[in-house]
N, C-alpha and C positions, 0 to 999 in steps of 0.2 A: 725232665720232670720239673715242674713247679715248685718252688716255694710255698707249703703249705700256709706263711704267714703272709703272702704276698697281699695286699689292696686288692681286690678283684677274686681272689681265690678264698681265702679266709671265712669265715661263714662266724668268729668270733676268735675272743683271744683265748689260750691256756690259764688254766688254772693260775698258773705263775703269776700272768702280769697281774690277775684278779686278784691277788690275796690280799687287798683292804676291803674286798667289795662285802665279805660277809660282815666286816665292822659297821657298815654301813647301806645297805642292800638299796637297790634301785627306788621301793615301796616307800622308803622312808624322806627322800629329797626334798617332798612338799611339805614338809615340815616349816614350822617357823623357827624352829634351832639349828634349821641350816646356815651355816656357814653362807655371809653377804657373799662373798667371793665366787662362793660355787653356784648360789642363785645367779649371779651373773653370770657366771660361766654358762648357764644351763639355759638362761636369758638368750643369748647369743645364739646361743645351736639353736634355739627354736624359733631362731628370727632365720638361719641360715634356710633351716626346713620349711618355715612360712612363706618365704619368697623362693623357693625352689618349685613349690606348689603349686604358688598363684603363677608362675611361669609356664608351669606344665598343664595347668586349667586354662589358661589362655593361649598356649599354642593348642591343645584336644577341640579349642572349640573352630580355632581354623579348620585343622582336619576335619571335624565333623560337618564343614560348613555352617556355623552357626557364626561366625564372625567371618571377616577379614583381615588379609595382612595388614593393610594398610591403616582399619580404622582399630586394629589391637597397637600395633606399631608402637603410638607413645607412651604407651602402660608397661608394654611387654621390654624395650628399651630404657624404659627409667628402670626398672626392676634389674636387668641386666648388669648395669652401670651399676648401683650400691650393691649388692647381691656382692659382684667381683670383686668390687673394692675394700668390702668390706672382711670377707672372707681371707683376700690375702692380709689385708692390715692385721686381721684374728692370728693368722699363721705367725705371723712374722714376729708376734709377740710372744707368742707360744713359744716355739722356738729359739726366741733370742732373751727372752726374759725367766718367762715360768718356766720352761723344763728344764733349765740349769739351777735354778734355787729348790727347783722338785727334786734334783738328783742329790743336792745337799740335804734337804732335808729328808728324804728317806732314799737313800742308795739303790737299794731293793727294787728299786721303780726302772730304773736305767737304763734297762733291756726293752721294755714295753714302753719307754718314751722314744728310746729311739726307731722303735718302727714307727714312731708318731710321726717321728719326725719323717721318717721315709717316704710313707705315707702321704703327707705334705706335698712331696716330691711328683709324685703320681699323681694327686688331686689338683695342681697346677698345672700339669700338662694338660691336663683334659679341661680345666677352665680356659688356659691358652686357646686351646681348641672351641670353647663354647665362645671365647670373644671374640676371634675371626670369623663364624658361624653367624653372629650376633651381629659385627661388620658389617656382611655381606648385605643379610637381610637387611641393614639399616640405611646402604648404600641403594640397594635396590626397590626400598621404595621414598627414598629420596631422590632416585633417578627417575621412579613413576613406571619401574621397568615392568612386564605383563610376566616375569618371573619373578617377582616379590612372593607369592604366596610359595613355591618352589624353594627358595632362600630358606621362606621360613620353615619350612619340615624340614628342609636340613639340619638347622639350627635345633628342631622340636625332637630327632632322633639324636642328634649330640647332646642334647641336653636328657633326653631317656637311658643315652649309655652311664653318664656319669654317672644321675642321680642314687642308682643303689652302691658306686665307690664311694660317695661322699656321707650317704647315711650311716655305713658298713665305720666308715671313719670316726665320725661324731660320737655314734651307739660307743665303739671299744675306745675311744678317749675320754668317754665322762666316765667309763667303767673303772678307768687306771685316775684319773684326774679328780672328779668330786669326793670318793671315797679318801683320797689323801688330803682334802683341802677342809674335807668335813671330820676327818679325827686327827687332826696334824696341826690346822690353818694353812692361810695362804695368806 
């Protein structure tokens, strides 16, 4: 039997980790008395989610035949590269900076940061997995191979597994994370 809290299984968090969400409920974020920190924060995930997008609209329009690999290639490959890069550099501070000053500053949080952090765990494996995917296809129509378009739906079905682990991730960390950062600071 699964971990009902697992990445992948979860469908949301418990009440638990949520208890600043009613100080602060999702409706309210656009505010202009949000907390700079947590517009950034929220800045970020919606840059993660904007170029997960335009990745998944440019690899559908392979499949559908409306493009090619070759002539998507240098869009779909820039996007790749910052997308990754950027995503880990986010984690990495998360992890090593914010959720140890989130744990001092409200204790209470420490259980639902650390599936954050798990979490983490499992969404790098799978972006591991989307850069070798990413590789291939980039290899292969640098080689001009007549499997490029092939590459690329490999890459466009690795990149469909992740995308609901990585939203599933974002969605329950700005639920534990903005709520703290917007009646706390950060």
């Amino acid at each position: 039997m699964s971990d009902p809290l697992q990445l992948g299984v979860r469908s949301g968090l418990p009440e638990a980790m949520r208890f600043l969400l009613p100080a602060r409920p999702r409706d309210t974020w656009g505010g202009d008395d949000l907390h700079p920190t947590a517009r950034f924060w929220l800045r970020m995930h919606d840059g993660f989610r904007a170029q997960q997008a335009e990745m998944e609209r440019l690899t559908t329009a392979v499949r559908a035949g409306n493009a090619d690999a070759a002539t998507t290639h240098p869009r779909l490959i820039g996007l790749l590269g910052g997308f990754l890069q950027h995503l880990d550099h986010h984690h990495r501070i998360e992890s090593g900076h914010y959720f140890p000053q989130f744990r001092t500053i409200e204790p209470r949080v420490a259980e639902g940061l650390a599936l954050l952090d798990a979490d983490h765990d499992v969404v790098h494996g799978r972006l591991e997995t989307l850069h070798a995917r990413g590789l291939a296809y980039h290899q292969a129509v640098l080689g001009r191979s007549p499997d490029a378009r092939d590459a690329l739906l490999v890459f466009a079905d690795t990149l469909e597994a992740a995308t609901p682990l990585l939203d599933r991730h974002l969605d329950d960390e700005e639920e534990i994370v903005i709520p703290l950062i917007a009646t706390r600071g950060g």
